[in-house]
C-alpha positions in Angstrom: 1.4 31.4 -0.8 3.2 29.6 -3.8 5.2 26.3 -3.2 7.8 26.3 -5.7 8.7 22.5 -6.1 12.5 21.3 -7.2 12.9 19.7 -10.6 13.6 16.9 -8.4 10.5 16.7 -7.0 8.4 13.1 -8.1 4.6 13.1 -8.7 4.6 11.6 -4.7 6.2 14.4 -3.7 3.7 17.0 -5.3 0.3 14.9 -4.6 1.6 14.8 -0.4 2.0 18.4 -0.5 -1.7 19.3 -2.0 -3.6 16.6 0.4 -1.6 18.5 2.8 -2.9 21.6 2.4 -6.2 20.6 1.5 -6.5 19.2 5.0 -5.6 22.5 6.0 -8.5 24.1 4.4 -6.6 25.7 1.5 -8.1 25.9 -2.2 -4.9 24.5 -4.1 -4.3 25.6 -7.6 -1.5 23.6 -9.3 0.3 24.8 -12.3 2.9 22.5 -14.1 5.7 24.0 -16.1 8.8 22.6 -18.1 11.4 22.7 -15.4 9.2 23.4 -12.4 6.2 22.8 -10.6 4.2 26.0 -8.9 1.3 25.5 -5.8 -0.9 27.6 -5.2 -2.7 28.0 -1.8 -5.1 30.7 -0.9 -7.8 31.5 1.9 -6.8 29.6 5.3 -4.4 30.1 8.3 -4.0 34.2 7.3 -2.6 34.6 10.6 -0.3 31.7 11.3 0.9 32.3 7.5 4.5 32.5 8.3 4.7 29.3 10.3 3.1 27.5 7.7 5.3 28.9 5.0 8.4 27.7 7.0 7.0 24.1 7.4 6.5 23.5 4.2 10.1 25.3 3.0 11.9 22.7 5.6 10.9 20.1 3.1 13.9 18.8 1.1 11.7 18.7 -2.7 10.5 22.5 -2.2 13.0 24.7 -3.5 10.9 28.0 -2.3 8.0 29.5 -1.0 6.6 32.9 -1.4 4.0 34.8 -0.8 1.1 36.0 -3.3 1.2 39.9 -2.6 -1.6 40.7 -4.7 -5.1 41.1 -3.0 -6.4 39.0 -5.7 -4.9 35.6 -5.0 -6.0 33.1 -7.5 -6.2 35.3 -10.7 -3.0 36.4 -10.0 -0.4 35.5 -13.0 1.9 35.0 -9.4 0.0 31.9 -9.0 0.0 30.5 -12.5 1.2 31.6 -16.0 -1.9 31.9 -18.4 -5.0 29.8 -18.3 -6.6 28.5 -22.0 -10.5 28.2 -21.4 -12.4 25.4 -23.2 -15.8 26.5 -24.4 -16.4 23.7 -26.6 -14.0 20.8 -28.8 -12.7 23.1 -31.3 -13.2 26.6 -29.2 -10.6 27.6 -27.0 -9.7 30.8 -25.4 -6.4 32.3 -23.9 -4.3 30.4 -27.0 -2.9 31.1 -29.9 -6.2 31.3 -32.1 -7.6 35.3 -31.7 -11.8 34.0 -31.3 -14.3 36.3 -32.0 -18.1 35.9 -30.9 -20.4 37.5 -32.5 -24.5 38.8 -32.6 -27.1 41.0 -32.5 -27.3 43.2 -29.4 -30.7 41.7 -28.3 -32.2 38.3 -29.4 -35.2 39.8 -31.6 -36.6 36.6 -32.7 -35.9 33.0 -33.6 -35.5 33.8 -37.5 -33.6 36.3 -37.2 -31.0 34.4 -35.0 -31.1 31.6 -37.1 -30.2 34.1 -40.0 -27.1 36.0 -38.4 -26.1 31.9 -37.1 -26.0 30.8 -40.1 -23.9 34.2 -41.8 -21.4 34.0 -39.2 -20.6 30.8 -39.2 -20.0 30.7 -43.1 -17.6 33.9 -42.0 -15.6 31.6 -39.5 -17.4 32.5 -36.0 -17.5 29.7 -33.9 -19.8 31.3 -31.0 -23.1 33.5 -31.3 -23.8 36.0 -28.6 -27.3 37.5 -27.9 -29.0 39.2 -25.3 -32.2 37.2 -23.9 -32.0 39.1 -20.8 -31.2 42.9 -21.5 -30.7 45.3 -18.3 -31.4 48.6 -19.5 -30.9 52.3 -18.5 -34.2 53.2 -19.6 -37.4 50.9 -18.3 -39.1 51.7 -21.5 -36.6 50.0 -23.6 -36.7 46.5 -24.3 -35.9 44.5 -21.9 -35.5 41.1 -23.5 -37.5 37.8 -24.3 -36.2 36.1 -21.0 -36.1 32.2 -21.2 -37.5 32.3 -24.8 -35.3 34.3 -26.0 -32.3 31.6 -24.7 -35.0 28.7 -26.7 -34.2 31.1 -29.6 -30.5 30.8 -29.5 -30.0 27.2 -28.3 -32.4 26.8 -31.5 -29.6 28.3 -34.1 -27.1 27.2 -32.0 -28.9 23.3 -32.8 -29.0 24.6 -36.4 -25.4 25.7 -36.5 -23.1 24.3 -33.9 -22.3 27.3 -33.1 -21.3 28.3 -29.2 -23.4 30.9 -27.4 -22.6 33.5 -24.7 -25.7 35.0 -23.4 -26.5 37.5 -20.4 -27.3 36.6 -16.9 -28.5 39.0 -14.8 -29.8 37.6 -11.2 -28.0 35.3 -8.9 -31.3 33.1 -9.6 -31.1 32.8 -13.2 -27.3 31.1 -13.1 -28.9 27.2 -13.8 -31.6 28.1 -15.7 -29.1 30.1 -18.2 -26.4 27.5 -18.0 -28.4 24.8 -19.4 -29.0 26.5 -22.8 -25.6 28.6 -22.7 -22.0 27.7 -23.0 -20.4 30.7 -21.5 -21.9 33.5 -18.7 -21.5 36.8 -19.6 -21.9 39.4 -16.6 -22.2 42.9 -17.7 -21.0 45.9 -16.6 -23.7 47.2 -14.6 -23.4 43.7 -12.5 -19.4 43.5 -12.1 -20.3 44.2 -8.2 -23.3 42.2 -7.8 -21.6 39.8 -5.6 -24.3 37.3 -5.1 -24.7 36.7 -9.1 -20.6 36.3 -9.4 -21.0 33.6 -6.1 -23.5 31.7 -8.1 -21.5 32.0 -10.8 -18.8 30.4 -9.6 -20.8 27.3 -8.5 -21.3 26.2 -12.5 -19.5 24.1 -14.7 -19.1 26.8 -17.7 -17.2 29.8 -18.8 -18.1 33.4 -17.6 -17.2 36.6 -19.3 -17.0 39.0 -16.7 -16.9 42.4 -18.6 -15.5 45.7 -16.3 -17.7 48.2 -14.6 -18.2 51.3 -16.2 -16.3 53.1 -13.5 -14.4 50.1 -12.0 -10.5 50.4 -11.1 -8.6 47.4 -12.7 -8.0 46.2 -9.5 -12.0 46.6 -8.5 -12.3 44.3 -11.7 -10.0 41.4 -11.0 -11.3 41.2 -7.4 -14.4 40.5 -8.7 -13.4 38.0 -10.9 -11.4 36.4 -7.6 -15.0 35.9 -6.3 -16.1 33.6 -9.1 -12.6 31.8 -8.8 -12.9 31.3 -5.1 -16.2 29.4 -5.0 -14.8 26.8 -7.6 -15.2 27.9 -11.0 -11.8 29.1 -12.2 -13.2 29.6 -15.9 -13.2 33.3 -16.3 -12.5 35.7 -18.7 -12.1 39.5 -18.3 -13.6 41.8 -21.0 -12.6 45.5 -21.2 -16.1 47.2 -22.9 -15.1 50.9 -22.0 -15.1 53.2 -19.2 -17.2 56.2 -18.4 -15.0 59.2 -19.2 -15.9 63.3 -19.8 -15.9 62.4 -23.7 -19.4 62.7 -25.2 -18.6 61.6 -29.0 -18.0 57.8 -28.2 -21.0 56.1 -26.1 -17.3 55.0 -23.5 -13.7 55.5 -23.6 -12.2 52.1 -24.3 -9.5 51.5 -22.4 -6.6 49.3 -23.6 -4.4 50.7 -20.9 -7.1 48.0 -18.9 -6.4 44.9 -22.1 -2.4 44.9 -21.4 -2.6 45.4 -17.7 -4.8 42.6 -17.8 -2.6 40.4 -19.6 0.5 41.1 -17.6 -1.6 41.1 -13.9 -3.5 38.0 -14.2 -3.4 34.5 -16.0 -7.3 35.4 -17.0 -7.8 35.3 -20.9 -8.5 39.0 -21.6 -11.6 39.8 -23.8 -12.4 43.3 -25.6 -15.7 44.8 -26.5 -15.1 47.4 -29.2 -18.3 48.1 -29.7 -19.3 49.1 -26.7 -16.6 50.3 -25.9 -17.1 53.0 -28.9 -20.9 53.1 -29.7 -20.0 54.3 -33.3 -19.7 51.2 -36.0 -16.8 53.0 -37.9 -14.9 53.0 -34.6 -15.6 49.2 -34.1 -13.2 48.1 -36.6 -10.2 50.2 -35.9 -10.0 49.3 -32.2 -10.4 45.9 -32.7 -7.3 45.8 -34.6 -5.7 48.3 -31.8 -7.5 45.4 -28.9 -5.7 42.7 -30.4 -2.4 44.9 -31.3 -2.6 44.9 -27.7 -3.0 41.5 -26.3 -6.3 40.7 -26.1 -7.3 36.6 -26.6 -10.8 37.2 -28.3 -13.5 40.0 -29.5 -17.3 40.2 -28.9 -18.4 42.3 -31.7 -22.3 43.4 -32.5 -23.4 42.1 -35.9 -27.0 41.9 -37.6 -28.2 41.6 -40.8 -30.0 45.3 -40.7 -28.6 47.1 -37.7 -30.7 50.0 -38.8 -34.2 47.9 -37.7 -31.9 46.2 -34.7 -34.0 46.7 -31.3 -31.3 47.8 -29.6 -27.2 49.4 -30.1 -27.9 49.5 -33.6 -25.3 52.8 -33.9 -22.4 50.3 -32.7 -23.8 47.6 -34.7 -21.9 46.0 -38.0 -23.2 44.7 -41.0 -22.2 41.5 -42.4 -20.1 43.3 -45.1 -18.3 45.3 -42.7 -17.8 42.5 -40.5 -16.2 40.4 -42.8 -14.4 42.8 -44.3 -13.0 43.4 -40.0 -12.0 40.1 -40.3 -9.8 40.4 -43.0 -8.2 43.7 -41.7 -7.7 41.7 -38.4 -5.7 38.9 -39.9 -2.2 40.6 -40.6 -2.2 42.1 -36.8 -2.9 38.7 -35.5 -0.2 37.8 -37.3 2.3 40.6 -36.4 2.0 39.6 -32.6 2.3 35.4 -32.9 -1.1 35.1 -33.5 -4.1 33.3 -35.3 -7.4 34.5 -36.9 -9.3 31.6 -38.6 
């Protein structure tokens, strides 16, 4: 349910309210606006809802209470408006500022990260992404360098300041990961693996939870509400493509999935062009259509020589194509209230 508090409401008022419905075994999201104050409460007394609803409307400083009709409660925009994600001082997500995060497919080796660090930061990226653990269709394909490969990237991230978002793939990985990564990506192939998005949700960072490759929206955000639930409310949805009949793009991606996103829940909403394409000319094109339609940030696949990369090299951008992305990017930014840096 949502406790809509009066603008005459005091701070006494609001704090009485949320010790309340702790003690009731709620999980309380608050979200303070202008005129009005919004509660959120989620997860307890499902079947006694109503009577609890009408206690806490008798009270003379709520003005209303409804209830959250969508199954998932607390990434629901019904609960709060839009959330901004801190990665780092100086790297936020959800805001005005389009960020992009970008990286080879796979972490091939410490010089070579060190190398695409140092390029994208002197082209504005502020975080590095990198596969140290790579889940693959094929077992003969390489399947990562595992913890080294994350001593590879906190190396150029020591080198360049840059953020990095990094794979995790098993429910017992989450810590280890964490301590050299500043955001949790969760692929595709893991949306539904429940136990990794409950340990997930038990760590202090950021996770970009990207959309199964044959997931409903609504499949999507209810996997996100598990992370949310067990305490970490720092998520962010990425669209990466969907599995469709059409054989000349590696997936079909689906913007339909970005603006539903953004008008469904108060999640920053993420886009992966490339895989959402597989084809590098396509990469460019709809991550000007991703942004055109609402998306907060871009994770994009850039190396040096994508024709010696070790994995996705067909989706994968040069630096000269990347930059000149970026520059291409920065009048759409612009044309929907927007920042590219």
């Amino acid at each position: 349910m949502i406790i809509i508090l009066s603008h005459k409401a005091t701070d006494n008022n609001k704090n009485s309210v949320i010790d309340r419905l702790k003690k009731m075994g709620y999980k309380v999201d608050v979200s303070e606006g202008k005129e009005r104050t919004l509660i959120g409460a989620v997860g307890s007394n499902v079947e006694n809802k109503n009577e609890v609803m009408a206690q806490f409307m008798s009270l003379p400083f709520v003005e209303n209470v409804v209830p959250i009709l969508k199954p998932y409660k607390m990434v629901s925009r019904e609960i709060r408006e839009r959330s901004v994600i801190k990665v780092r001082d100086g790297i936020e997500i959800g805001g005005k500022e389009i960020m992009l995060m970008a990286g080879p497919c796979a972490v091939e080796g410490e010089a070579l990260m060190i190398e695409c660090a140092h390029m994208l930061k002197a082209a504005g990226v502020k975080i590095l992404r990198g596969g140290a653990y790579k889940p693959r269709t094929s077992p003969y394909s390489f399947q990562g360098y595992e913890e080294k490969g994350l001593k590879m990237l906190a190396k150029a991230s020591e080198e360049t300041g840059l953020a990095i978002i990094t794979e995790v793939i098993q429910g017992r990985d989450v810590k280890k990961v964490a301590n050299y990564a500043d955001i949790l990506q969760i692929g595709a192939r893991n949306m539904q693996n429940f136990n990794l998005l409950k340990e997930c949700g038990k760590v202090d960072k950021p996770v970009l939870l990207k959309r199964g490759l044959s997931a409903t929206i609504e499949e999507w955000l209810l996997a996100a509400e598990y992370i949310v639930k067990e305490g970490n409310p720092k998520v962010m949805l990425c669209e990466r493509g969907i599995r469709t009949f059409e054989t000349y793009t590696r997936n079909t991606l689906d913007l339909n999935a970005v603006a539903a996103a953004k008008s469904l829940t108060h999640l920053p909403v993420v886009a992966d062009p490339s895989h959402g394409t597989g084809r590098w000319e396509l990469v460019s094109p709809m991550a000007k259509a991703s942004v055109a339609a609402g998306a907060d940030a871009l994770i994009i696949e850039v190396h040096p020589r994508p024709e010696e990369a070790f994995s996705d090299g067909q989706q994968t951008l040069n630096f000269k194509h990347f930059k000149q992305m970026k520059k291409e990017l920065k009048p759409v930014a612009a044309a929907v209230g927007r920042t590219l840096k």
